[in-house]
mmCIF file as Biopython writes it, N, C-alpha, C and O atoms, coordinates in Angstrom:
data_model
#
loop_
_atom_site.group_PDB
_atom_site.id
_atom_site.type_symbol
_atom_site.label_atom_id
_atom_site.label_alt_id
_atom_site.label_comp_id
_atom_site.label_asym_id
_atom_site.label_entity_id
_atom_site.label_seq_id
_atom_site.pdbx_PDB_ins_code
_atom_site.Cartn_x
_atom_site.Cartn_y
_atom_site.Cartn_z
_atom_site.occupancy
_atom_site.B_iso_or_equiv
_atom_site.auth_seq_id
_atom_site.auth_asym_id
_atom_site.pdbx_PDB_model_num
ATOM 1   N N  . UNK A ? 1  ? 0.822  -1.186  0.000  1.0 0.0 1  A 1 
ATOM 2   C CA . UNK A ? 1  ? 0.000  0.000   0.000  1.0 0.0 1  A 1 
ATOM 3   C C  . UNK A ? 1  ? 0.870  1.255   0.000  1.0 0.0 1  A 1 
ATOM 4   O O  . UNK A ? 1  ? 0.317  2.313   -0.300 1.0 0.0 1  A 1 
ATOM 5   N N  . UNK A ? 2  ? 2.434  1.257   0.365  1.0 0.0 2  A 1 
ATOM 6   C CA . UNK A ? 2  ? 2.932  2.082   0.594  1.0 0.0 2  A 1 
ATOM 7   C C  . UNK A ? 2  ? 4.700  1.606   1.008  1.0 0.0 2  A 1 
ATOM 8   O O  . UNK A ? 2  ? 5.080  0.588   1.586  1.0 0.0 2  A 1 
ATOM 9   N N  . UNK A ? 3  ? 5.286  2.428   0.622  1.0 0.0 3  A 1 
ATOM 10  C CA . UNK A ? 3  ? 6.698  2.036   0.102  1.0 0.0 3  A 1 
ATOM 11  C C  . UNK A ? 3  ? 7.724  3.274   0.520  1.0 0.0 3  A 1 
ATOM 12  O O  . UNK A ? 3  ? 7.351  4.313   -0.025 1.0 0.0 3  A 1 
ATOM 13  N N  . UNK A ? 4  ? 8.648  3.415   1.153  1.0 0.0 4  A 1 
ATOM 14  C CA . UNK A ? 4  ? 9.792  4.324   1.661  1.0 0.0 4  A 1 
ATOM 15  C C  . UNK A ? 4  ? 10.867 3.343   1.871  1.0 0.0 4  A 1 
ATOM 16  O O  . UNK A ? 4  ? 10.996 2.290   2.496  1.0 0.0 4  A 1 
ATOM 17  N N  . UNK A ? 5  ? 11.685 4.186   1.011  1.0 0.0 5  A 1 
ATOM 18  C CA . UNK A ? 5  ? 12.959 3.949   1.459  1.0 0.0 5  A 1 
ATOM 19  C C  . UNK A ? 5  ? 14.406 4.636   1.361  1.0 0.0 5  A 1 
ATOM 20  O O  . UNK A ? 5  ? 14.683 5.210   0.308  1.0 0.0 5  A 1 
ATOM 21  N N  . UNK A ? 6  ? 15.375 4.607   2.442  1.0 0.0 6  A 1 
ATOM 22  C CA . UNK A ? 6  ? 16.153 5.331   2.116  1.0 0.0 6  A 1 
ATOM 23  C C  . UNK A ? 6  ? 17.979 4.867   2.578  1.0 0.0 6  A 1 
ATOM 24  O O  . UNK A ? 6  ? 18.174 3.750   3.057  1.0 0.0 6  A 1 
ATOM 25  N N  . UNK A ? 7  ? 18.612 5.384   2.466  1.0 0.0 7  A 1 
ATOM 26  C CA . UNK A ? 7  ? 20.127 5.147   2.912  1.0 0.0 7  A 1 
ATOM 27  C C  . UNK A ? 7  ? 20.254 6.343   3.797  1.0 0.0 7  A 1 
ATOM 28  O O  . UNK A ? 7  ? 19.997 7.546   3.741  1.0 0.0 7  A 1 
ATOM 29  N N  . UNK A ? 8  ? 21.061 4.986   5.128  1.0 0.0 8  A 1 
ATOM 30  C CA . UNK A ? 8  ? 21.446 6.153   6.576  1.0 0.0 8  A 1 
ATOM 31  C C  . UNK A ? 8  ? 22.481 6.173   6.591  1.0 0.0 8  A 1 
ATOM 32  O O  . UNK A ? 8  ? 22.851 6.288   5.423  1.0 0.0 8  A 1 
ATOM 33  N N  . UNK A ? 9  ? 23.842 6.102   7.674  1.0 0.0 9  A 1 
ATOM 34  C CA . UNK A ? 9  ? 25.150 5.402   8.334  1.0 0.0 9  A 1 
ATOM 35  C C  . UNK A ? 9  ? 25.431 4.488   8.274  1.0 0.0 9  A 1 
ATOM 36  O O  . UNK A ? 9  ? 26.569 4.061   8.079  1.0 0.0 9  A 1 
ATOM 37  N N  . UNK A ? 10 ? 23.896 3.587   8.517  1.0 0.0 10 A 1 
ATOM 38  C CA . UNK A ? 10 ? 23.918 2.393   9.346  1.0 0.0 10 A 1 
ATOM 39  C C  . UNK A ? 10 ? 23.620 1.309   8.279  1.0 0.0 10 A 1 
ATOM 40  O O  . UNK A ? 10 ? 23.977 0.170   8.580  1.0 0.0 10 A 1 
ATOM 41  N N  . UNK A ? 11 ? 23.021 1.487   7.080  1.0 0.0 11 A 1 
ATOM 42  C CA . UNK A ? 11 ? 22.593 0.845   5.957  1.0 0.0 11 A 1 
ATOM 43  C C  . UNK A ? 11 ? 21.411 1.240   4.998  1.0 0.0 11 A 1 
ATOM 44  O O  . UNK A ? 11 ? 20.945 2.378   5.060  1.0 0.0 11 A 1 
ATOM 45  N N  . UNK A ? 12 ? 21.129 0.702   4.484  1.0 0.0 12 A 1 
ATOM 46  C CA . UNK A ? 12 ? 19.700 0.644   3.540  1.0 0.0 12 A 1 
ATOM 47  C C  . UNK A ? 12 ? 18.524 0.324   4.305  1.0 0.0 12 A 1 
ATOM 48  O O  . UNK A ? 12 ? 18.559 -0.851  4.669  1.0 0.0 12 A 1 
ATOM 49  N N  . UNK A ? 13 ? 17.488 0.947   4.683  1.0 0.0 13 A 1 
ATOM 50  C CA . UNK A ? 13 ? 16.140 1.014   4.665  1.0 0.0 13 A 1 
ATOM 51  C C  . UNK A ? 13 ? 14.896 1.084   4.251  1.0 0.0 13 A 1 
ATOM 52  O O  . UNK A ? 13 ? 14.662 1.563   3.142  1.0 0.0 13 A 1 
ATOM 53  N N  . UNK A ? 14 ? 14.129 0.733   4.867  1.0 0.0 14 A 1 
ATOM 54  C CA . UNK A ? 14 ? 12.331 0.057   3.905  1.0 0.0 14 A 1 
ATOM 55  C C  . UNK A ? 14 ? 11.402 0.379   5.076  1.0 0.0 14 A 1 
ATOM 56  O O  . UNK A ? 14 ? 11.455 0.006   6.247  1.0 0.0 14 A 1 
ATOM 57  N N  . UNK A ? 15 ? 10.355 1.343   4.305  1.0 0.0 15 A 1 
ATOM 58  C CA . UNK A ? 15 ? 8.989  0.945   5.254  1.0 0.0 15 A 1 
ATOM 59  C C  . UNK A ? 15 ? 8.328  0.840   4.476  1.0 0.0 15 A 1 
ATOM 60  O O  . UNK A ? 15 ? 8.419  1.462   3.417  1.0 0.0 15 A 1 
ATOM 61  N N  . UNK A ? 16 ? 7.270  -0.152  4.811  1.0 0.0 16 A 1 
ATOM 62  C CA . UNK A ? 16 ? 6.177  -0.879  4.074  1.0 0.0 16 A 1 
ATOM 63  C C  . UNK A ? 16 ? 4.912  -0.575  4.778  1.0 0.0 16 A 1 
ATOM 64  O O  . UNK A ? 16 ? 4.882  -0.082  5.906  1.0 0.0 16 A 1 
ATOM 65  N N  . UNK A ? 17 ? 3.780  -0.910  4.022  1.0 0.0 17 A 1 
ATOM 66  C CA . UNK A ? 17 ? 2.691  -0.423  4.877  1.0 0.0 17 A 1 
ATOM 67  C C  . UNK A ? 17 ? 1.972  -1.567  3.445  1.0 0.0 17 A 1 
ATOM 68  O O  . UNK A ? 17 ? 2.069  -1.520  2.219  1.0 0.0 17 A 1 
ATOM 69  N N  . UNK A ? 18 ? 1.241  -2.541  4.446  1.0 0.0 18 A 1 
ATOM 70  C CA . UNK A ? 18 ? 0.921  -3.502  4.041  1.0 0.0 18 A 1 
ATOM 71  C C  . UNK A ? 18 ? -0.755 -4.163  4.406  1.0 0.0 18 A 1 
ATOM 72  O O  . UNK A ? 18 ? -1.300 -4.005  5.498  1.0 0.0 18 A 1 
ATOM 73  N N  . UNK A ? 19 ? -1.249 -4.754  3.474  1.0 0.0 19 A 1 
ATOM 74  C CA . UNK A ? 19 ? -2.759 -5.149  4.143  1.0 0.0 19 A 1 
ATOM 75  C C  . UNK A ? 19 ? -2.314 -6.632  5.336  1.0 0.0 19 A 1 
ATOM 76  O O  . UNK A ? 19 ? -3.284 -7.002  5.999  1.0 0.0 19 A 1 
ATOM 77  N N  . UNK A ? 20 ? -1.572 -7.069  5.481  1.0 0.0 20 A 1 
ATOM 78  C CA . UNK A ? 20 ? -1.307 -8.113  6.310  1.0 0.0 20 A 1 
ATOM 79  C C  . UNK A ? 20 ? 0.108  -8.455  6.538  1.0 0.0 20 A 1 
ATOM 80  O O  . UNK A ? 20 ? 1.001  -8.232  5.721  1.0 0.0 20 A 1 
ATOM 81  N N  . UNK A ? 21 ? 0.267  -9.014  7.702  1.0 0.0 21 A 1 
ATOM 82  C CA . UNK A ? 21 ? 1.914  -9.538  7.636  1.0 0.0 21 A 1 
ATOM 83  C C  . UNK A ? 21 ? 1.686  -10.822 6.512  1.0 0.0 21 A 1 
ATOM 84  O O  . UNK A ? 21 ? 2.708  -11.100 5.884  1.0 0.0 21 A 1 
ATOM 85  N N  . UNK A ? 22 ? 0.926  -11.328 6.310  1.0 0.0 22 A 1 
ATOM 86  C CA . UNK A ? 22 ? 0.779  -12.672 5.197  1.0 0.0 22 A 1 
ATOM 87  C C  . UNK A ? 22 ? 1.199  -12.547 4.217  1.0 0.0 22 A 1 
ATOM 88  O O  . UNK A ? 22 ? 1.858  -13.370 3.581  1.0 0.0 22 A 1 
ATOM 89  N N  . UNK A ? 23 ? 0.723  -10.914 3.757  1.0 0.0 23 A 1 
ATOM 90  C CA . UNK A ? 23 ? 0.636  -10.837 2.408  1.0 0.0 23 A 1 
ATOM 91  C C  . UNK A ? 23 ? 2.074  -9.991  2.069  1.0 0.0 23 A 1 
ATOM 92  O O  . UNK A ? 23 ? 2.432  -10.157 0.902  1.0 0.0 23 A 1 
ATOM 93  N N  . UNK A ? 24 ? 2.797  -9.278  2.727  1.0 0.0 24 A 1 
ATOM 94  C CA . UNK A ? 24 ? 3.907  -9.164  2.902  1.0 0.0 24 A 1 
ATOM 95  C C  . UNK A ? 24 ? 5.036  -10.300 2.978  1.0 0.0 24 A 1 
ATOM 96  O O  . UNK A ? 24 ? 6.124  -10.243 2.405  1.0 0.0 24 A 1 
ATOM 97  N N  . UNK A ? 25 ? 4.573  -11.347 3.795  1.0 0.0 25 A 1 
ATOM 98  C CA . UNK A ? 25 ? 5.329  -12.853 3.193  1.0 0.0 25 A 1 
ATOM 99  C C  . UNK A ? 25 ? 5.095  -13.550 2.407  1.0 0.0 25 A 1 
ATOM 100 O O  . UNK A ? 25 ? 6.027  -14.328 2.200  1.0 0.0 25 A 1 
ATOM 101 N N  . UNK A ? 26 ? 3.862  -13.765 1.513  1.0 0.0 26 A 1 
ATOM 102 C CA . UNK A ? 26 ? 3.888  -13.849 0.438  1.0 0.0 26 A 1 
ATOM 103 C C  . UNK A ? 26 ? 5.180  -13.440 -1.031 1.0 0.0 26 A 1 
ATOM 104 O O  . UNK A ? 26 ? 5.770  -13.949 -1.984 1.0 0.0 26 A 1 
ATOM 105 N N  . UNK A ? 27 ? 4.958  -11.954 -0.146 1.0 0.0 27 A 1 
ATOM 106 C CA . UNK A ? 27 ? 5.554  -11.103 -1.444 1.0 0.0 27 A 1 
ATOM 107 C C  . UNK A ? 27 ? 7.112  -11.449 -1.154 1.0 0.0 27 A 1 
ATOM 108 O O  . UNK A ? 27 ? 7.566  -11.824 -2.235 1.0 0.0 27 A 1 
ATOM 109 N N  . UNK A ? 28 ? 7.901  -11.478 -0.388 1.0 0.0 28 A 1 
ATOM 110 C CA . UNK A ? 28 ? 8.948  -12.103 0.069  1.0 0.0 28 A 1 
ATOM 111 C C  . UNK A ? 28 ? 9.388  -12.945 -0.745 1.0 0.0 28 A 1 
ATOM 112 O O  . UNK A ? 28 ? 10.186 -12.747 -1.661 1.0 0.0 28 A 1 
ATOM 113 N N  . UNK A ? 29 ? 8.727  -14.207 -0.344 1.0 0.0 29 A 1 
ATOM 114 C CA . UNK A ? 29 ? 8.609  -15.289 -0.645 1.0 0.0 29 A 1 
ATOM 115 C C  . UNK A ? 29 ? 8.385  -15.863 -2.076 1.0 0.0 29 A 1 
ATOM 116 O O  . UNK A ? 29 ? 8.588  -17.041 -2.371 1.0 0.0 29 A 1 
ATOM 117 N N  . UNK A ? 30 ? 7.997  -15.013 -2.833 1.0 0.0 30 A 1 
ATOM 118 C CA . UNK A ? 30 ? 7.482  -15.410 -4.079 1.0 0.0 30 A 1 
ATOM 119 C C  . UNK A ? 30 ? 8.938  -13.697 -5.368 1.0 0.0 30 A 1 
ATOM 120 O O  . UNK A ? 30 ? 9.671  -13.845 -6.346 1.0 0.0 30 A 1 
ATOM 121 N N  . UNK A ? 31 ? 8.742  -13.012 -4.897 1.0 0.0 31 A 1 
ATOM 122 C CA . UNK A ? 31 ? 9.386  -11.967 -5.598 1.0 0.0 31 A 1 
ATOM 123 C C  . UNK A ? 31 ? 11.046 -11.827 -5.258 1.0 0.0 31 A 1 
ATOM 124 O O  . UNK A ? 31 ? 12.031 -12.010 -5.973 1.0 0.0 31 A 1 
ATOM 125 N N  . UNK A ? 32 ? 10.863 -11.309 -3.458 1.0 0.0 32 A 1 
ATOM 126 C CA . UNK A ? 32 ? 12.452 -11.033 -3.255 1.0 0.0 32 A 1 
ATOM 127 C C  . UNK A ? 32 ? 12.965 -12.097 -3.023 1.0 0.0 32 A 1 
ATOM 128 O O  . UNK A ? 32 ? 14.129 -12.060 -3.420 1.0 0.0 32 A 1 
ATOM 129 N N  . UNK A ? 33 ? 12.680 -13.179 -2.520 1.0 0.0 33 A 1 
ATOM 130 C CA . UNK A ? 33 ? 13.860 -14.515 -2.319 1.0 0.0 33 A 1 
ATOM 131 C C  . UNK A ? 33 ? 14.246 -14.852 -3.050 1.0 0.0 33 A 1 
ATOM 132 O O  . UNK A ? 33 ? 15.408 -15.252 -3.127 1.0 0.0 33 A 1 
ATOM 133 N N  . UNK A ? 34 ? 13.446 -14.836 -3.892 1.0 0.0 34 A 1 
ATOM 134 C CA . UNK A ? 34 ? 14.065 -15.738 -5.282 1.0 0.0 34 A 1 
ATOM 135 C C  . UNK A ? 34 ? 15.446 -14.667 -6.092 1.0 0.0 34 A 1 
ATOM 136 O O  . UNK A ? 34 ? 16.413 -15.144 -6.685 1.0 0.0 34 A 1 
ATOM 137 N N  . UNK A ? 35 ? 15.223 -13.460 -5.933 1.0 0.0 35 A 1 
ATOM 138 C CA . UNK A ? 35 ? 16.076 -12.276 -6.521 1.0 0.0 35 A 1 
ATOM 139 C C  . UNK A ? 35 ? 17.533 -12.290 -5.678 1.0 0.0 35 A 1 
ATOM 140 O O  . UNK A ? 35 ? 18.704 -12.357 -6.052 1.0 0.0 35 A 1 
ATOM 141 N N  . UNK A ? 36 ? 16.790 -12.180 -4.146 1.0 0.0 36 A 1 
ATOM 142 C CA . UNK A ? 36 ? 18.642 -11.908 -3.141 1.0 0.0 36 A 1 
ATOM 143 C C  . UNK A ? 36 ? 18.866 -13.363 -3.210 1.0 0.0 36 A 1 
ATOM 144 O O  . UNK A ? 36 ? 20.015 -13.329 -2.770 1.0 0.0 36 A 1 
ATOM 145 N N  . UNK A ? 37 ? 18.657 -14.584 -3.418 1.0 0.0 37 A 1 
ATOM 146 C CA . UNK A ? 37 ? 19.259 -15.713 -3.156 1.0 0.0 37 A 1 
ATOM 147 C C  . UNK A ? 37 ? 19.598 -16.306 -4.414 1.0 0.0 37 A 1 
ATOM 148 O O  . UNK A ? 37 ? 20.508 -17.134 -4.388 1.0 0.0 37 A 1 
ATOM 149 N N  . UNK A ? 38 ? 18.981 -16.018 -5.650 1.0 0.0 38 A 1 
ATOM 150 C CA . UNK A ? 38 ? 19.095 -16.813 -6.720 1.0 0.0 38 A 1 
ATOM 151 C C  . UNK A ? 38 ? 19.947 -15.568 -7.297 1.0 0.0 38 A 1 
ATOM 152 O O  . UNK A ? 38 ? 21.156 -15.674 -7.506 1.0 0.0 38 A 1 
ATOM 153 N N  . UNK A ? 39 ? 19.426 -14.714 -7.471 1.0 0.0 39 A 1 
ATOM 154 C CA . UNK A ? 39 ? 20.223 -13.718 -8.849 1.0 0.0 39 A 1 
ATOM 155 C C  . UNK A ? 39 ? 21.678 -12.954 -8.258 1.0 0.0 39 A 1 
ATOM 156 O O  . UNK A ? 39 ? 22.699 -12.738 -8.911 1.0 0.0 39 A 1 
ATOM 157 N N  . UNK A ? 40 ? 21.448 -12.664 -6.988 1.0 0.0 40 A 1 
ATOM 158 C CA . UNK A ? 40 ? 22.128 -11.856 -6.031 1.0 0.0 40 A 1 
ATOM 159 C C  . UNK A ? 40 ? 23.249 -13.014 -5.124 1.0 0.0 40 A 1 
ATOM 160 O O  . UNK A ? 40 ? 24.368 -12.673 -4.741 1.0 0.0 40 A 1 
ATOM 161 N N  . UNK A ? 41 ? 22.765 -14.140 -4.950 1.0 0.0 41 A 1 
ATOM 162 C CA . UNK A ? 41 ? 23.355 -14.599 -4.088 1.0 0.0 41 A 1 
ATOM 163 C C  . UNK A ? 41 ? 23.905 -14.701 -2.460 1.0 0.0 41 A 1 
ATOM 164 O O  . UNK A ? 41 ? 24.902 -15.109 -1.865 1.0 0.0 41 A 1 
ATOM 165 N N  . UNK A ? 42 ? 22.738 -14.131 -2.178 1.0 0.0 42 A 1 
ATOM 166 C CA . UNK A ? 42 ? 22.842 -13.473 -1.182 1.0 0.0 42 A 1 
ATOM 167 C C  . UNK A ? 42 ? 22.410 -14.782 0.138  1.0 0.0 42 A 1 
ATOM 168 O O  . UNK A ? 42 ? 21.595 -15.627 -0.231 1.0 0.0 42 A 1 
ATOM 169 N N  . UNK A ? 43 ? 22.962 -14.902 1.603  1.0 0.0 43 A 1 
ATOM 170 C CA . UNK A ? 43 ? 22.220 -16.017 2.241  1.0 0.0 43 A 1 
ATOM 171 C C  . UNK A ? 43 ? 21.869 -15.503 3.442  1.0 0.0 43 A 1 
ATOM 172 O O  . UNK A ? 43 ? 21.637 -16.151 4.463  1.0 0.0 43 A 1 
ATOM 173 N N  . UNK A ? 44 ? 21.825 -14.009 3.269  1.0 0.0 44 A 1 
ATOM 174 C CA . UNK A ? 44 ? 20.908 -13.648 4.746  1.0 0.0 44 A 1 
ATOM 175 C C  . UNK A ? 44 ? 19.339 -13.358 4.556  1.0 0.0 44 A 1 
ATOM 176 O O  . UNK A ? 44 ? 18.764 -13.046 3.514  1.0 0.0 44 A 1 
ATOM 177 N N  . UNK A ? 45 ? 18.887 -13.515 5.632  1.0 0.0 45 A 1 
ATOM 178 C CA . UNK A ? 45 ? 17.370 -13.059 5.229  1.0 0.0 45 A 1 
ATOM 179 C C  . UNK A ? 45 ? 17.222 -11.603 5.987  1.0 0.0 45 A 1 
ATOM 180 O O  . UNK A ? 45 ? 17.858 -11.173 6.948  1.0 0.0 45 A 1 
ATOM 181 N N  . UNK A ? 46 ? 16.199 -11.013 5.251  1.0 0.0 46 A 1 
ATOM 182 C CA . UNK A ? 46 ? 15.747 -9.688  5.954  1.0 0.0 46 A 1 
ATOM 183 C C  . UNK A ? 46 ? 15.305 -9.403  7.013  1.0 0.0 46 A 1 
ATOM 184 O O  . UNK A ? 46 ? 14.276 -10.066 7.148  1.0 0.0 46 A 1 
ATOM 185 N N  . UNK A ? 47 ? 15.478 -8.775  7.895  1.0 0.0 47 A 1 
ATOM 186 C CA . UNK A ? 47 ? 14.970 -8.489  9.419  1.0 0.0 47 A 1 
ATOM 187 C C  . UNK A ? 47 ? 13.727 -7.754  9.746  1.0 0.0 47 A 1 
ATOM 188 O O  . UNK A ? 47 ? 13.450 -7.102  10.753 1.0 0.0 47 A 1 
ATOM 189 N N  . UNK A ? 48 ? 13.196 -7.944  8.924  1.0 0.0 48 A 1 
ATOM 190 C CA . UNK A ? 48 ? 11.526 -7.025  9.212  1.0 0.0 48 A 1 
ATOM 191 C C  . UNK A ? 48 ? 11.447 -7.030  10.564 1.0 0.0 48 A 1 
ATOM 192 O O  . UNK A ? 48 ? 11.877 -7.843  11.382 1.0 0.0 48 A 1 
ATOM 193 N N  . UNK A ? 49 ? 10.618 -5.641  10.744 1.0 0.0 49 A 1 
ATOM 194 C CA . UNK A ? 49 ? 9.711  -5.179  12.212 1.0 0.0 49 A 1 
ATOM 195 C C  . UNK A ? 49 ? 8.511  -5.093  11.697 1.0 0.0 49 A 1 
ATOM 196 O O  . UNK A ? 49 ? 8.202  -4.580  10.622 1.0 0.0 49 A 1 
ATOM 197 N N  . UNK A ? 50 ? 7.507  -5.845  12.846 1.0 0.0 50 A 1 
ATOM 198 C CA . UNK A ? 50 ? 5.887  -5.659  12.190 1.0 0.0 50 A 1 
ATOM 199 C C  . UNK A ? 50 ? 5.471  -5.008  13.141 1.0 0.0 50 A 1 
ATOM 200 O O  . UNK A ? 50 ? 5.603  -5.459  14.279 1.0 0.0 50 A 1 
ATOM 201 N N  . UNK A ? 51 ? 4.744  -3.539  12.866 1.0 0.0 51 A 1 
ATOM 202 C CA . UNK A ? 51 ? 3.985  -2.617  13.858 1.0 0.0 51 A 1 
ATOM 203 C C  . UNK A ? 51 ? 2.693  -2.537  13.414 1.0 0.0 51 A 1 
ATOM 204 O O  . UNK A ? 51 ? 2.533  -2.785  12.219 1.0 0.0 51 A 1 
ATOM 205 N N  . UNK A ? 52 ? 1.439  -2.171  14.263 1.0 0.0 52 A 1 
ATOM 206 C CA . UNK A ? 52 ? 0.381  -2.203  13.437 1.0 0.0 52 A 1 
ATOM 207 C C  . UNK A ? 52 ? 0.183  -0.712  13.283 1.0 0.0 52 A 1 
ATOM 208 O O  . UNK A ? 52 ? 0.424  0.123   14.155 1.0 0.0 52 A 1 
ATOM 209 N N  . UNK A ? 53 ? -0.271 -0.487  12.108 1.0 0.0 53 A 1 
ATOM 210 C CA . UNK A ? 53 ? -0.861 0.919   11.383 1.0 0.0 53 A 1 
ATOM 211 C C  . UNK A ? 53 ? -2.034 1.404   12.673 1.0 0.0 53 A 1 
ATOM 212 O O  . UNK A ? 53 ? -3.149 0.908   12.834 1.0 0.0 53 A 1 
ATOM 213 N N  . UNK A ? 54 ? -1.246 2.786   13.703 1.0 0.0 54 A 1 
ATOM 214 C CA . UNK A ? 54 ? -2.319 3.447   14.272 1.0 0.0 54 A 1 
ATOM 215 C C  . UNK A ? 54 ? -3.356 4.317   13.148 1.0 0.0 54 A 1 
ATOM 216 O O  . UNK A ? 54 ? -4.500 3.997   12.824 1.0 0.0 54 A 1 
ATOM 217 N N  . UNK A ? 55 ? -2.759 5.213   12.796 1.0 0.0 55 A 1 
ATOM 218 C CA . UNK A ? 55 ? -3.681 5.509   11.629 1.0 0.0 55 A 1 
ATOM 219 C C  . UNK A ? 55 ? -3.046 6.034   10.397 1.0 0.0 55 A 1 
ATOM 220 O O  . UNK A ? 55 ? -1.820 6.081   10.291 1.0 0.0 55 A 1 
ATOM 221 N N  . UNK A ? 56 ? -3.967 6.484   9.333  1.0 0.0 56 A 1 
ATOM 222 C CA . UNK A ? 56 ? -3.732 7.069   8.119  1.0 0.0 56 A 1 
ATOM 223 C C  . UNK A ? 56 ? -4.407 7.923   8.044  1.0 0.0 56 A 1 
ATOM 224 O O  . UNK A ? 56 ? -5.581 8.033   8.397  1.0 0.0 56 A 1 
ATOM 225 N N  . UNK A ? 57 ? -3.346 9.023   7.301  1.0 0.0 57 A 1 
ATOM 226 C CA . UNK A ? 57 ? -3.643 10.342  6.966  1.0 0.0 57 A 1 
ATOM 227 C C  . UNK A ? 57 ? -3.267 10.360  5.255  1.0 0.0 57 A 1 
ATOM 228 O O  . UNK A ? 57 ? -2.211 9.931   4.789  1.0 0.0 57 A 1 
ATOM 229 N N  . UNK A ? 58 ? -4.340 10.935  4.493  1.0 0.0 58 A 1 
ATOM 230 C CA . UNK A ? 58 ? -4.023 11.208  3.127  1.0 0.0 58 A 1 
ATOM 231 C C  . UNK A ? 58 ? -4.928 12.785  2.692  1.0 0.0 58 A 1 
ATOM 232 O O  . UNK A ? 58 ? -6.140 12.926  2.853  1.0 0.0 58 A 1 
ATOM 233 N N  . UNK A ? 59 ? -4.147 13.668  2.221  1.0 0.0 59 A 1 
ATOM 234 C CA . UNK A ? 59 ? -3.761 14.670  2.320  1.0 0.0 59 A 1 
ATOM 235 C C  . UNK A ? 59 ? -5.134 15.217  0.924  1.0 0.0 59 A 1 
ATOM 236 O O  . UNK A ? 59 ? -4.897 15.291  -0.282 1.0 0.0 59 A 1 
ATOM 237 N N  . UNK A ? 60 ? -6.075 15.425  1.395  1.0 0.0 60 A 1 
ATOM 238 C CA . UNK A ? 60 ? -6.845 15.884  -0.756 1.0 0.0 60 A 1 
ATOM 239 C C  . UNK A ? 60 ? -6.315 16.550  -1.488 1.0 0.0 60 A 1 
ATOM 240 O O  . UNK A ? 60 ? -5.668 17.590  -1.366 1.0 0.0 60 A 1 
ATOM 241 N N  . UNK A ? 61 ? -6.674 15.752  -2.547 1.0 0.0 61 A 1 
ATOM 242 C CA . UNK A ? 61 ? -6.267 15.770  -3.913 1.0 0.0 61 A 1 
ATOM 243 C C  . UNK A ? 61 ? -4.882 15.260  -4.129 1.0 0.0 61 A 1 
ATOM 244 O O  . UNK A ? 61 ? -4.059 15.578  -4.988 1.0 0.0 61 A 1 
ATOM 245 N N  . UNK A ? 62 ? -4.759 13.752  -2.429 1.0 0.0 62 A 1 
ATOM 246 C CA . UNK A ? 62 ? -3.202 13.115  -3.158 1.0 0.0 62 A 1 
ATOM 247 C C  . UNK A ? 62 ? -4.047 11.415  -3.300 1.0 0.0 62 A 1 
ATOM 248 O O  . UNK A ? 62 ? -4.866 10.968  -2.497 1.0 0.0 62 A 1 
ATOM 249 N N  . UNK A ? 63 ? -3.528 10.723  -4.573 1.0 0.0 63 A 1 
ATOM 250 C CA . UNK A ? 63 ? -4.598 9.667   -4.689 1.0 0.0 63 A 1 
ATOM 251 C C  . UNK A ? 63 ? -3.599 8.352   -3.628 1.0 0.0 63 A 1 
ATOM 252 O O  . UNK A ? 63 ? -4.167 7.369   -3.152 1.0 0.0 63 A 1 
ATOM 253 N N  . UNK A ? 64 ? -2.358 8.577   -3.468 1.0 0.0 64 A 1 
ATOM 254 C CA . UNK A ? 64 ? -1.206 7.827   -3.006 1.0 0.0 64 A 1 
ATOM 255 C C  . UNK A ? 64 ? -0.660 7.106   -4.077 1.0 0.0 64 A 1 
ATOM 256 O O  . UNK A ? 64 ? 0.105  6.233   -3.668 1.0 0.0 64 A 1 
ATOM 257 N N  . UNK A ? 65 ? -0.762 7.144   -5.223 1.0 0.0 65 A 1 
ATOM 258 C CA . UNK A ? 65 ? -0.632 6.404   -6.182 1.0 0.0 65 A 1 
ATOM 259 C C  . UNK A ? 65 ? 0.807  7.093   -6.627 1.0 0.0 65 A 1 
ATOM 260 O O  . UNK A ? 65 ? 0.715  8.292   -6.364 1.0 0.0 65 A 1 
ATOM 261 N N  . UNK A ? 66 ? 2.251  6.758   -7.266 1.0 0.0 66 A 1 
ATOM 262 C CA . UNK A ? 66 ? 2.992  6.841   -7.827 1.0 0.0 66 A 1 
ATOM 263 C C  . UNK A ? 66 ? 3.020  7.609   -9.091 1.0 0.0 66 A 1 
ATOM 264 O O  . UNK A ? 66 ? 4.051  7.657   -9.762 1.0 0.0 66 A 1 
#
């Protein structure tokens, strides 16, 4: 539903804003694993934090859309 990300000190960062933790492992699971482990080579996995959405604010006349 929603996507940020940026570079700190400390590394590369992601916030997600998602209809479920499921469907967020889904997407994992089916898109990025296959990319950092197969194409990338990569053998760590990602460290997600799951918080739940207190609320949303969308601003009129912004649709959130890209």
């Amino acid at each position: 539903m929603l996507h940020v990300a940026w570079f700190a000190d400390d590394g590369f960062h992601v916030l997600d804003i998602w209809e479920s933790e499921e469907h967020f492992g889904r997407f994992i699971a089916t898109r990025i694993e296959p990319v950092l482990k197969g194409e990338l080579g990569l053998q760590s996995d990602p460290e997600p934090e799951f918080h739940p959405l207190y609320r949303r604010f969308i601003a009129l006349g912004i649709s959130g859309a890209a």
